[in-house]
KEKE-3310 file (N, C-alpha, C; in steps of 0.2 Angstrom, whole numbers, plus 5000, padded with zeros to 4 digits):
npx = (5004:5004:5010:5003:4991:4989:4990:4987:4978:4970:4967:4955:4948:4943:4935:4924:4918:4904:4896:4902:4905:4890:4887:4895:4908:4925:4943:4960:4974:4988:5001:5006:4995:4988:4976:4965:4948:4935:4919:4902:4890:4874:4857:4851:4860:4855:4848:4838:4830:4841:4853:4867:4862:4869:4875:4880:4891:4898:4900:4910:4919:4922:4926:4935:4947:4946:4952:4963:4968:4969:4979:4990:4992:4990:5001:5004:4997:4983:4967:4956:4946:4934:4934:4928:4923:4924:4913:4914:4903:4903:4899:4887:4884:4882:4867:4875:4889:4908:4916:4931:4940:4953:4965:4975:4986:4989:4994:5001:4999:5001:4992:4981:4974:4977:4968:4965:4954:4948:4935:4931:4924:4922:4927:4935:4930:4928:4920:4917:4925:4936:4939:4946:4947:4956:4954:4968:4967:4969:4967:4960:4950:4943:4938:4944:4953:4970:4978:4978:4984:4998:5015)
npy = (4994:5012:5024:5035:5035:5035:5049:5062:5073:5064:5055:5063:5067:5055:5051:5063:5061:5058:5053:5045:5036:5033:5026:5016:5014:5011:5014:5012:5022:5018:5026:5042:5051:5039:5028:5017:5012:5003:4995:4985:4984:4987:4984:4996:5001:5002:5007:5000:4985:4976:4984:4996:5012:5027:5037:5032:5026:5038:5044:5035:5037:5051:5051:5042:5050:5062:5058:5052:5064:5072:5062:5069:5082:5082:5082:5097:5103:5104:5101:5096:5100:5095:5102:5100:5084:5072:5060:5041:5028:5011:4999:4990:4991:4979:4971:4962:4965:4968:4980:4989:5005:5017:5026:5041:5051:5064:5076:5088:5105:5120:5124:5116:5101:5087:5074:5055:5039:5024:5012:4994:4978:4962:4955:4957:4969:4984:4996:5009:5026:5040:5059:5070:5087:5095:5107:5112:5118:5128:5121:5124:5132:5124:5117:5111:5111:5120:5112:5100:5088:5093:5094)
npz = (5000:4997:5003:5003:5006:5018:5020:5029:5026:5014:5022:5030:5019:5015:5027:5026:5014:5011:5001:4992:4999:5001:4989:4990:4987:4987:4987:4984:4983:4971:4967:4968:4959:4951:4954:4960:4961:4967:4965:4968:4959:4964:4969:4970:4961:4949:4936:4924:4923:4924:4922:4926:4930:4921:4929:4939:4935:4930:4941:4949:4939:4941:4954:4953:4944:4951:4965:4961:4955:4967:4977:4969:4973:4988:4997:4996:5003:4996:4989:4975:4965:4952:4936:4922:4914:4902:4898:4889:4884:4883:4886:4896:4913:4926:4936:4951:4945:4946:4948:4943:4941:4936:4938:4928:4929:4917:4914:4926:4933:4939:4946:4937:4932:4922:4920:4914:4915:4918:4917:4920:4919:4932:4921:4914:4904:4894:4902:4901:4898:4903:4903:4909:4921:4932:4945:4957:4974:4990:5004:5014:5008:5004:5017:5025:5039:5046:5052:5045:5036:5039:5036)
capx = (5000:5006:5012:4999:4983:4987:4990:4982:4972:4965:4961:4953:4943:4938:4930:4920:4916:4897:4893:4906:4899:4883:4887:4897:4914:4930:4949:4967:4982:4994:5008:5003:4989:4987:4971:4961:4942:4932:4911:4901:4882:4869:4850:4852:4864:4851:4843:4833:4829:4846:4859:4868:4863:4874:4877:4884:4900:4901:4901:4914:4923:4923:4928:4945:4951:4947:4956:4971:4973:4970:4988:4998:4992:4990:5007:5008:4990:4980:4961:4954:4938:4933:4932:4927:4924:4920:4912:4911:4901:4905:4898:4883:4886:4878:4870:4881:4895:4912:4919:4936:4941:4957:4964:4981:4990:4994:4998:5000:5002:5003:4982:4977:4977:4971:4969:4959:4951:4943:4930:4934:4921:4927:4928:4940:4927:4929:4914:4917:4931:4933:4945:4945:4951:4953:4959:4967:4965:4971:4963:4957:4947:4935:4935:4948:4956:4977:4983:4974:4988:5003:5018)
capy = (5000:5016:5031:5042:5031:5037:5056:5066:5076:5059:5052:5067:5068:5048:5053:5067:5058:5054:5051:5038:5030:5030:5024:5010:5014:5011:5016:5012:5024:5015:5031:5049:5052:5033:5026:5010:5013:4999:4998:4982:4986:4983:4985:5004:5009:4998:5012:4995:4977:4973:4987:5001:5019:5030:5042:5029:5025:5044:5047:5032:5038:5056:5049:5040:5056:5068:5057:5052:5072:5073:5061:5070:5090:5085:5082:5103:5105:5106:5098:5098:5100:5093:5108:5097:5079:5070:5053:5037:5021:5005:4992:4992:4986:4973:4966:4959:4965:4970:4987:4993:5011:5017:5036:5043:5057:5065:5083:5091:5109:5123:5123:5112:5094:5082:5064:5050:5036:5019:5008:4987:4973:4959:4950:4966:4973:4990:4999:5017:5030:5049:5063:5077:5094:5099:5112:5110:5125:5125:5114:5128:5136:5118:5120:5107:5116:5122:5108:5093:5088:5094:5084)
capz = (5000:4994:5010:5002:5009:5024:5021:5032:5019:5010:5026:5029:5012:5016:5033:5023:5007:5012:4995:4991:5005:5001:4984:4991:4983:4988:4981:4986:4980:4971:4967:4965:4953:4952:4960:4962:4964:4966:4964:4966:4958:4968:4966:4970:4956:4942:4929:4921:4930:4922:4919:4930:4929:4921:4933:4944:4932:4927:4950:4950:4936:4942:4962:4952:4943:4960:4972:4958:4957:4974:4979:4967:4976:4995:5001:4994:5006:4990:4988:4970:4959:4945:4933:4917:4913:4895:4898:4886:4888:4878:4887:4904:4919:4928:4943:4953:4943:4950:4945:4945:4940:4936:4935:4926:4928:4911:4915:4929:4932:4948:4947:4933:4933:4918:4921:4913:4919:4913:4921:4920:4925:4932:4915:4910:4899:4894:4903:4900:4898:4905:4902:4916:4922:4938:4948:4964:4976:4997:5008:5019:5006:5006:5024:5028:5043:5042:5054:5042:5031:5039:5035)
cpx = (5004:5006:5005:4992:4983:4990:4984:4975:4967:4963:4956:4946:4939:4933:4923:4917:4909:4895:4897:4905:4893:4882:4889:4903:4920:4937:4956:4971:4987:5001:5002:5001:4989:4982:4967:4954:4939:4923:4909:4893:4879:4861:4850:4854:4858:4846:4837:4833:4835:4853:4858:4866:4870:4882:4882:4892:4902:4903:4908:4921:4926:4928:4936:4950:4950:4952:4965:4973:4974:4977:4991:4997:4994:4995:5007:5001:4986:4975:4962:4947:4939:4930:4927:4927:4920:4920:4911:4910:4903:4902:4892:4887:4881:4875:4874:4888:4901:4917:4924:4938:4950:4960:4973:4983:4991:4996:4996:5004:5001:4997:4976:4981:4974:4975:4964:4959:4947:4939:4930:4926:4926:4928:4934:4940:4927:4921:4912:4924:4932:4941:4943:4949:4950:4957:4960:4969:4968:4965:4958:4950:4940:4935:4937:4953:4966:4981:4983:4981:4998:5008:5024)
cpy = (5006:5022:5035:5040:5033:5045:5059:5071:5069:5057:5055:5070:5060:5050:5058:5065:5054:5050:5044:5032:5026:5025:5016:5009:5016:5011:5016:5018:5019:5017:5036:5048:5042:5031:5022:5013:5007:4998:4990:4985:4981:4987:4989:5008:5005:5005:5007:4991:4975:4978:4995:5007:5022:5034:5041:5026:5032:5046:5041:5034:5047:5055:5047:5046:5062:5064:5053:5059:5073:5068:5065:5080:5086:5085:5091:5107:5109:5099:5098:5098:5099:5102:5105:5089:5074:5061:5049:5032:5017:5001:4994:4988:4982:4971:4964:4960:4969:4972:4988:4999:5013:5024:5033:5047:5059:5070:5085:5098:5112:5123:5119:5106:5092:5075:5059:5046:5031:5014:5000:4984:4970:4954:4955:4968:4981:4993:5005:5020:5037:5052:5068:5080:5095:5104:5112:5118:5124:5123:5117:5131:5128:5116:5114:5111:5116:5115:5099:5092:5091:5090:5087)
cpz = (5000:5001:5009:5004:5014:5027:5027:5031:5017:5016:5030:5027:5013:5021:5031:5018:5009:5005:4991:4997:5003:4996:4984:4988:4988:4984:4988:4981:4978:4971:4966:4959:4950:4955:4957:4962:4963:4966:4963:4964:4961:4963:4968:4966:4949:4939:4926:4923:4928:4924:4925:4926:4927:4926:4939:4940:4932:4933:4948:4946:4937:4949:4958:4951:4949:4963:4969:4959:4962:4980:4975:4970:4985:4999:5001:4998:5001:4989:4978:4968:4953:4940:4925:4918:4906:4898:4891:4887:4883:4880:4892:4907:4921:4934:4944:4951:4945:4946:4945:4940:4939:4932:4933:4925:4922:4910:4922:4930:4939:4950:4944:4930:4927:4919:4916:4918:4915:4920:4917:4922:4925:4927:4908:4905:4900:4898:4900:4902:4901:4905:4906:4916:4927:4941:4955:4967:4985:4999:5011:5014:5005:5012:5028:5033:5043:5046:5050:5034:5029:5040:5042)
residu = (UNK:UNK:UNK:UNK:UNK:UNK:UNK:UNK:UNK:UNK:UNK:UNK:UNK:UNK:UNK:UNK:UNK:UNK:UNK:UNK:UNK:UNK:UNK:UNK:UNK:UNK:UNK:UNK:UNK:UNK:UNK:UNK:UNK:UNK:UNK:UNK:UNK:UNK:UNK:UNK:UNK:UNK:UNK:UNK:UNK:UNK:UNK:UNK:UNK:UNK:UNK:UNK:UNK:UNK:UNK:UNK:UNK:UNK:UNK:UNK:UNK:UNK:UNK:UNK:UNK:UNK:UNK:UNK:UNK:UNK:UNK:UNK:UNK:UNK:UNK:UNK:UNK:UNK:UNK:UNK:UNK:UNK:UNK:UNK:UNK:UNK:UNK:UNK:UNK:UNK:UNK:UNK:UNK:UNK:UNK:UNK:UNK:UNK:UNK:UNK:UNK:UNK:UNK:UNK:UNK:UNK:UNK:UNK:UNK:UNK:UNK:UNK:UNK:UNK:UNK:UNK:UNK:UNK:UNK:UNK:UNK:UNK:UNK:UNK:UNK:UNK:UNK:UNK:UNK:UNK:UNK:UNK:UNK:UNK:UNK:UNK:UNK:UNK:UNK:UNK:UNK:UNK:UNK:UNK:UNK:UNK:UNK:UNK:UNK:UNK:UNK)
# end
């Protein structure tokens, strides 16, 4: 397991991530801007008696590039937001089917990050793709207070 899982800022951003919660989504750091997310579909993410909603790859696929950008700022006490995100689907998802996600740093600069991002089942079918913009900003100004991520 990668130093940066147990930054102070991501474990931080875990504790307050209601919504990856709620979703049922978890991620490992593998290196900066590298990151794991994993997603089993349940009967809550289904759009039709068969196949996952959208909205739930393009949240999966949005949480991998936030929290890849978000290892390669927080060591420098910098959060980010998604400023942009271009999604494609290829394939649905499934009940029961078991997600993983996967970001990748391709630029970063002193306030704007771009990462991709693809989505797997577990028969390592292409699901969906994404190409993102974020911008990382201090910690303080998302209302992560100044001793949260001091190294």
């Amino acid at each position: 397991m990668n130093a940066l899982n147990q930054h102070p800022l991501i474990k931080a951003y875990v504790a307050q991530n209601s919504f990856g919660e709620t979703l049922g989504m978890n991620f490992t750091i593998l290196e900066k801007g590298k990151v794991e997310y994993h997603l089993v579909v349940e009967q809550k993410h289904l759009a039709t008696p068969k196949a996952a909603h959208g909205g739930v790859i393009s949240a999966l696929l949005d949480a991998t590039v936030g929290v890849g950008a978000l290892s390669a700022v927080c060591s420098d006490g910098k959060v980010v937001s998604t400023i942009e995100m271009k999604v494609t689907f290829f394939n649905p998802a499934f009940l029961n089917d078991q997600l993983t996600a996967s970001s990748k740093l391709i630029k970063q600069g002193n306030r704007i990050l771009f990462l991709e991002a693809e989505v797997l089942n577990q028969a390592n079918e292409l699901i969906a793709k994404a190409s993102a913009t974020l911008n990382a900003y201090p910690k303080e100004k998302a209302g992560y207070i100044s001793a949260v991520a001091e190294n």
